[in-house]
N, CA, C and O of each residue as an XYZ file, in Angstrom:
448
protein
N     118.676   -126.610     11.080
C     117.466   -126.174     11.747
C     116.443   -127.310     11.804
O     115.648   -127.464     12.731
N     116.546   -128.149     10.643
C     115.144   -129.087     10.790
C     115.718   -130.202     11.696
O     114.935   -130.935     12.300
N     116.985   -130.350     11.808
C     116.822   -131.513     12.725
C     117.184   -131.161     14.056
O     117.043   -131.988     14.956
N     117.600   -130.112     14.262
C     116.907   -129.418     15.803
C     115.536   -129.141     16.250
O     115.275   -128.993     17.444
N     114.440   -129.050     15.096
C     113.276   -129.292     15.189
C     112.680   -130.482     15.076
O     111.539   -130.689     15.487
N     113.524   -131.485     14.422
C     112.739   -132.916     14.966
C     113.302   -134.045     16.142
O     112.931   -135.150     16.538
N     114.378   -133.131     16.444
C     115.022   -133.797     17.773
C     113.970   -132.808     19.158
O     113.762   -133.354     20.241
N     113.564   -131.733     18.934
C     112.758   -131.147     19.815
C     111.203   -131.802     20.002
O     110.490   -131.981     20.989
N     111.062   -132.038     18.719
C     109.581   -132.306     18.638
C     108.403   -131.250     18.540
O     107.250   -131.348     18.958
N     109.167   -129.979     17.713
C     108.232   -128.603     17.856
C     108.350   -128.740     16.149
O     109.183   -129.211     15.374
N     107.099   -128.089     16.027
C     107.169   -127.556     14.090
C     107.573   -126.761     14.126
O     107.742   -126.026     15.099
N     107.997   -126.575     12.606
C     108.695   -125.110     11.882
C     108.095   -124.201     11.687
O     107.372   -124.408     10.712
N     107.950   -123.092     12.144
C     107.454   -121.922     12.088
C     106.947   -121.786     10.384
O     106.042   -121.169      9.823
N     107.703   -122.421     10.064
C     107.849   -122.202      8.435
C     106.808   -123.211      7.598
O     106.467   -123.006      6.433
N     106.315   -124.476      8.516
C     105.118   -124.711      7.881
C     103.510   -124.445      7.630
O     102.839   -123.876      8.492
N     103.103   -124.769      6.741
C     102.071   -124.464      6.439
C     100.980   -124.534      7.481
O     100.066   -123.715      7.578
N     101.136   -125.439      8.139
C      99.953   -125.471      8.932
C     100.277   -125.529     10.663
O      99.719   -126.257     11.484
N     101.547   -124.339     10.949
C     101.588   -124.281     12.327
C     100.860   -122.975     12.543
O     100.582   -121.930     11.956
N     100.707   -123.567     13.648
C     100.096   -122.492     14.823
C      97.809   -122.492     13.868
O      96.845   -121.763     14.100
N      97.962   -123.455     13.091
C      96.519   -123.576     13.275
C      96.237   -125.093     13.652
O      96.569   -126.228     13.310
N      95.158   -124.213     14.865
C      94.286   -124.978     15.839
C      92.764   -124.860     15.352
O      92.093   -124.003     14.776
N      92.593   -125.900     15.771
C      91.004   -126.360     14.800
C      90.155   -126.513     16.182
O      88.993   -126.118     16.276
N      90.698   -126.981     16.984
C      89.852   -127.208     18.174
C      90.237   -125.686     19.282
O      91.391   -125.504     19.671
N      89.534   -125.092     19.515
C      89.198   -124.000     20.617
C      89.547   -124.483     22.077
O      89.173   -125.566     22.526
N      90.203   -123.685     22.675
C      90.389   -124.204     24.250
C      89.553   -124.532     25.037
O      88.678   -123.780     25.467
N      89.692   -125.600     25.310
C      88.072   -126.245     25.771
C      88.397   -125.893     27.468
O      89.624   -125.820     27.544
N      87.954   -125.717     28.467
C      87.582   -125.605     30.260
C      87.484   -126.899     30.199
O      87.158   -127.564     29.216
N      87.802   -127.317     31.389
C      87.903   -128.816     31.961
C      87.547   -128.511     33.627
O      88.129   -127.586     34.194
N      86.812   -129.139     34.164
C      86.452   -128.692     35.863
C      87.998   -128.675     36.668
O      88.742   -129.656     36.658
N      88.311   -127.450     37.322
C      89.354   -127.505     38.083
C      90.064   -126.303     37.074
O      90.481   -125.443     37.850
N      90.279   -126.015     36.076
C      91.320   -125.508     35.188
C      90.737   -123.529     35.647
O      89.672   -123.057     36.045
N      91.845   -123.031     35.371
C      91.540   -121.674     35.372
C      91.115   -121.020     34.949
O      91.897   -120.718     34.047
N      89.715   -119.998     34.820
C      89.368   -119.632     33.370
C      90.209   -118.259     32.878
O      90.162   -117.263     33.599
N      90.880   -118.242     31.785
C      91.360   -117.287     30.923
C      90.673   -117.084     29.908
O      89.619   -117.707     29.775
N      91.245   -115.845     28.609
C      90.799   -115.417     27.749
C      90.444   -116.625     27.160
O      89.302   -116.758     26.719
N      91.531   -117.825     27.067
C      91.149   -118.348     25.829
C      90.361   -119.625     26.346
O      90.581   -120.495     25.504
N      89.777   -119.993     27.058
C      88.821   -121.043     27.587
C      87.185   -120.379     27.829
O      86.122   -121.000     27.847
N      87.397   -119.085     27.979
C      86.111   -118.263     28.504
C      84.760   -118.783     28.135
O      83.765   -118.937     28.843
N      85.001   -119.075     26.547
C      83.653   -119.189     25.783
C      83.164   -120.763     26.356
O      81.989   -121.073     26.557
N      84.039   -121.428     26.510
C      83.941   -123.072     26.656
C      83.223   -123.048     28.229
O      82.103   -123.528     28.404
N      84.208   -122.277     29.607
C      83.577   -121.930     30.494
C      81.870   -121.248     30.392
O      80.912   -121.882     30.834
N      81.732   -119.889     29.742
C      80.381   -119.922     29.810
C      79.485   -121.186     28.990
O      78.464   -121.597     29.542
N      79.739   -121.540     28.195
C      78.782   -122.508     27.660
C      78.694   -123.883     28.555
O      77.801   -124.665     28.229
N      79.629   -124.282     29.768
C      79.338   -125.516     30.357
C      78.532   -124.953     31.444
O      77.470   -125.565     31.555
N      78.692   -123.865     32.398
C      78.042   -123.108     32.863
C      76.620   -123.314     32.894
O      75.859   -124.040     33.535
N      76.480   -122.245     31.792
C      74.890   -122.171     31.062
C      74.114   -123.084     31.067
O      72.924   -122.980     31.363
N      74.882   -124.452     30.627
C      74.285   -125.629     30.438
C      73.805   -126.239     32.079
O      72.733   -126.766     32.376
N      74.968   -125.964     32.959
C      74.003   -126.220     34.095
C      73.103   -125.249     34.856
O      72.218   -125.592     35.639
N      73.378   -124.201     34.586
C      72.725   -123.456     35.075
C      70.993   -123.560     34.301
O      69.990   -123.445     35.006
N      70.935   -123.738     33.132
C      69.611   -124.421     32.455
C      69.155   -125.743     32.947
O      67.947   -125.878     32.753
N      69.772   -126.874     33.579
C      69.513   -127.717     34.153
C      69.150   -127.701     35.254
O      68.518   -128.729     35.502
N      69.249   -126.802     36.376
C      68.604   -126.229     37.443
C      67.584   -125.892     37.320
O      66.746   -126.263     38.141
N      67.168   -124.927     36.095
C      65.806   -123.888     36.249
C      66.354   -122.329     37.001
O      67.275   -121.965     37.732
N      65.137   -121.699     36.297
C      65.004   -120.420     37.018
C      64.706   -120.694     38.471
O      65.309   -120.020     39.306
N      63.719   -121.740     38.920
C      63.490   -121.779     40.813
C      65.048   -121.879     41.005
O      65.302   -121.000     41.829
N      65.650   -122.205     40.825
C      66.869   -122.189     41.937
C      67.440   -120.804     41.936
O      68.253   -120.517     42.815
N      67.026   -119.739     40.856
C      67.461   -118.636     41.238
C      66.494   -117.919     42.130
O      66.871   -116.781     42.413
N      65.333   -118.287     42.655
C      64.158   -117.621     42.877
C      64.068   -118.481     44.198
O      63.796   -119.678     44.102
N      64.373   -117.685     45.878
C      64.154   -118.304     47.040
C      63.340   -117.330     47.919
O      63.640   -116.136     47.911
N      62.606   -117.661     48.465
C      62.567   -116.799     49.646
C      61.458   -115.669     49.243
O      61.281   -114.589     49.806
N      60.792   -116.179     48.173
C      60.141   -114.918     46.879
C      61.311   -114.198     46.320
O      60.961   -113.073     46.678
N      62.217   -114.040     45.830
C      63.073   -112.939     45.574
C      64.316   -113.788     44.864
O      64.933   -114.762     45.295
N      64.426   -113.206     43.868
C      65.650   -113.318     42.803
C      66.924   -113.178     43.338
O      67.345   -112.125     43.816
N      67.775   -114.601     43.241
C      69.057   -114.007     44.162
C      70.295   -114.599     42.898
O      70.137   -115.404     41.981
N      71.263   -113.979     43.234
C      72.448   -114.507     41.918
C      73.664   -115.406     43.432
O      74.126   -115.065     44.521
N      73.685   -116.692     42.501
C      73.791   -117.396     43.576
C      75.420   -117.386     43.306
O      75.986   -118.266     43.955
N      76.295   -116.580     42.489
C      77.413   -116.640     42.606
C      78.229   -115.149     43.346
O      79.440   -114.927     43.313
N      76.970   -114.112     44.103
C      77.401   -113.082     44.544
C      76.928   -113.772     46.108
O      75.709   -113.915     46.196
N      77.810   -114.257     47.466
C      77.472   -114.693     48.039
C      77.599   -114.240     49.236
O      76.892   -114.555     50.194
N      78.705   -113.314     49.234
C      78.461   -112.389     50.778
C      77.684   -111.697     50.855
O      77.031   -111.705     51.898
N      77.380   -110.828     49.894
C      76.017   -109.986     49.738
C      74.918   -110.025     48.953
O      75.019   -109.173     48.070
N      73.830   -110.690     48.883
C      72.948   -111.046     48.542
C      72.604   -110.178     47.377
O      72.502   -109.071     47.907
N      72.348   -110.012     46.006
C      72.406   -109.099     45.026
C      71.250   -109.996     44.190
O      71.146   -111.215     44.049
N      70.310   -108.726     43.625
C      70.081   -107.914     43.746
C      69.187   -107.945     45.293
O      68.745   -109.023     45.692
N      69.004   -106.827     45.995
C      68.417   -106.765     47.198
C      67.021   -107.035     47.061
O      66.324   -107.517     47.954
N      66.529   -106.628     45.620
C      65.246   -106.228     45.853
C      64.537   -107.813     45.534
O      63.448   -108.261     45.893
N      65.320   -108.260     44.946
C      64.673   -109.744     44.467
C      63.939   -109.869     42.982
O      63.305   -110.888     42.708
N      64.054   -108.862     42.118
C      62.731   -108.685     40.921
C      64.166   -109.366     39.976
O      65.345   -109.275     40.317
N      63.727   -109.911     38.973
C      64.271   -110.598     37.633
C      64.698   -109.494     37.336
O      65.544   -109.180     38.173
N      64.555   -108.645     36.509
C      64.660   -107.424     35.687
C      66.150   -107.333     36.069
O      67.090   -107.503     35.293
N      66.236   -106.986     37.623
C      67.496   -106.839     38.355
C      68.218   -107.464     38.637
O      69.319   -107.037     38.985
N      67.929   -108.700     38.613
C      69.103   -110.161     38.493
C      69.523   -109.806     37.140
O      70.609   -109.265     36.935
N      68.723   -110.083     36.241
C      69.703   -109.725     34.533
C      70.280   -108.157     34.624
O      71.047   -107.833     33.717
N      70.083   -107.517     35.280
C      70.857   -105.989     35.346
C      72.151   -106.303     35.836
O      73.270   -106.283     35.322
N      71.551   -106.710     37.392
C      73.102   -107.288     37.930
C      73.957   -108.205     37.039
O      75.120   -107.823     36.916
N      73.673   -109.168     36.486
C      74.741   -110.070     35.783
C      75.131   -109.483     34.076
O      75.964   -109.972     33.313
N      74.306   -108.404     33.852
C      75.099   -107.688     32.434
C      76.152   -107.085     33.196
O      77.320   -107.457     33.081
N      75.835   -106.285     33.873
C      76.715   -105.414     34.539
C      78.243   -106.388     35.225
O      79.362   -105.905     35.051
N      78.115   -107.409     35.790
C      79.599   -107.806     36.201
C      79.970   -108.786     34.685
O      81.119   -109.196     34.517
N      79.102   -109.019     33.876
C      79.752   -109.845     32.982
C      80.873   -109.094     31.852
O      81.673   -109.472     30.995
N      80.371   -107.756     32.452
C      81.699   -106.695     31.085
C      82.559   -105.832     32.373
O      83.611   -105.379     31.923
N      82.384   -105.551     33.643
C      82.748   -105.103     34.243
C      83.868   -105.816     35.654
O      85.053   -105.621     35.921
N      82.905   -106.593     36.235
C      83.866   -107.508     36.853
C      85.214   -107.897     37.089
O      85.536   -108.937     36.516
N      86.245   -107.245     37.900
C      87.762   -107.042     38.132
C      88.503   -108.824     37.730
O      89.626   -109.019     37.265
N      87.562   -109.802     38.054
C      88.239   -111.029     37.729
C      87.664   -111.982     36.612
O      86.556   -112.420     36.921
N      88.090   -112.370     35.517
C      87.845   -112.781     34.388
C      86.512   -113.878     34.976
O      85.345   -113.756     34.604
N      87.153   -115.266     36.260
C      85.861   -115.875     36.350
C      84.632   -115.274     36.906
O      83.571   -115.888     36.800
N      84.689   -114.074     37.517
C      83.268   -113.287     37.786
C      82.576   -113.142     36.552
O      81.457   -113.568     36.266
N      83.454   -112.422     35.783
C      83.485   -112.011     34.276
C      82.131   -113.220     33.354
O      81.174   -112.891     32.652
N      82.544   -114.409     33.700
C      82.269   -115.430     32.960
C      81.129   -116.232     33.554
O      80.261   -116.793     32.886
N      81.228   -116.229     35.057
C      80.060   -116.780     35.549
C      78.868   -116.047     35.356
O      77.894   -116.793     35.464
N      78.529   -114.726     35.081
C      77.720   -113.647     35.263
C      76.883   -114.146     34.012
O      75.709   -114.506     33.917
N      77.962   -114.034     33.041
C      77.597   -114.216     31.266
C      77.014   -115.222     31.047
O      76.154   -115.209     30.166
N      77.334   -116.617     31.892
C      76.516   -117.179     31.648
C      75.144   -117.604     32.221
O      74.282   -118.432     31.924
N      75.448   -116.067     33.786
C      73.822   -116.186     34.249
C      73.277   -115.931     33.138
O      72.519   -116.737     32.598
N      73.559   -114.845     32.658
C      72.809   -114.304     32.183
C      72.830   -115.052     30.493
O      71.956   -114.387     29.937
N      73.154   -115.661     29.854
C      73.175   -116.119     28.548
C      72.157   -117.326     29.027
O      71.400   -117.652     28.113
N      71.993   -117.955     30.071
C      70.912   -119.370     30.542
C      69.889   -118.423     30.884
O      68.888   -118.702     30.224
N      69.752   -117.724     31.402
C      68.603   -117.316     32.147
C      67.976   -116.286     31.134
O      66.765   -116.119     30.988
N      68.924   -115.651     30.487
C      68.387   -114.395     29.028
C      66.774   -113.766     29.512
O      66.393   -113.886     30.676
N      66.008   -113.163     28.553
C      65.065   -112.642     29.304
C      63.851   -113.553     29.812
O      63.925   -114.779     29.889
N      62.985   -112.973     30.072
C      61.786   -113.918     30.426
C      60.844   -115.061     29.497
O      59.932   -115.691     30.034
């Protein structure tokens, strides 16, 4: 067995220190977001989305979430309802990166 495992180049199930990972799945631009990159995705996110400012969410007088783009959300334009809208798709949202972009509207932008 061990030297089918060092002709493979995989560890032994049987040592001590497989299958621990010290470093977290980091997002890289281009990569897909899944469960296990999510957190790395919202936190690079956030970070630009804090580098923008709140004006870039705020056009026209009115609060817009600039990753809902066929339909302009929330309609009414008030803050309150931009963070309503982005709690709401950040646990609800059918596709994990909706899921994740929302979270980190809303984790950069948090309340007033």
């Amino acid at each position: 067995m061990k030297r089918k495992l060092a002709k493979t180049g995989f560890k032994s199930p049987y040592d001590s220190d497989y299958g621990d990972v010290d470093d977290p799945y980091e997002y890289n631009s281009g990569d897909d977001v899944e469960d296990i990159n999510k957190e790395s995705f919202i936190e690079k996110e956030a970070h630009k989305i804090r580098e923008k400012g709140k004006a870039a969410y705020f056009k026209r007088e009115m609060f817009r979430c600039s990753y809902c783009t066929t339909k302009p959300k929330p309609k009414d334009g008030i803050y309150e309802h931009l963070m309503s809208h982005a709690r709401g798709l950040s646990t609800s949202a059918a596709h994990i990166k909706t899921r994740a972009e929302h979270a980190a509207l809303l984790k950069a932008l948090g309340p007033i």
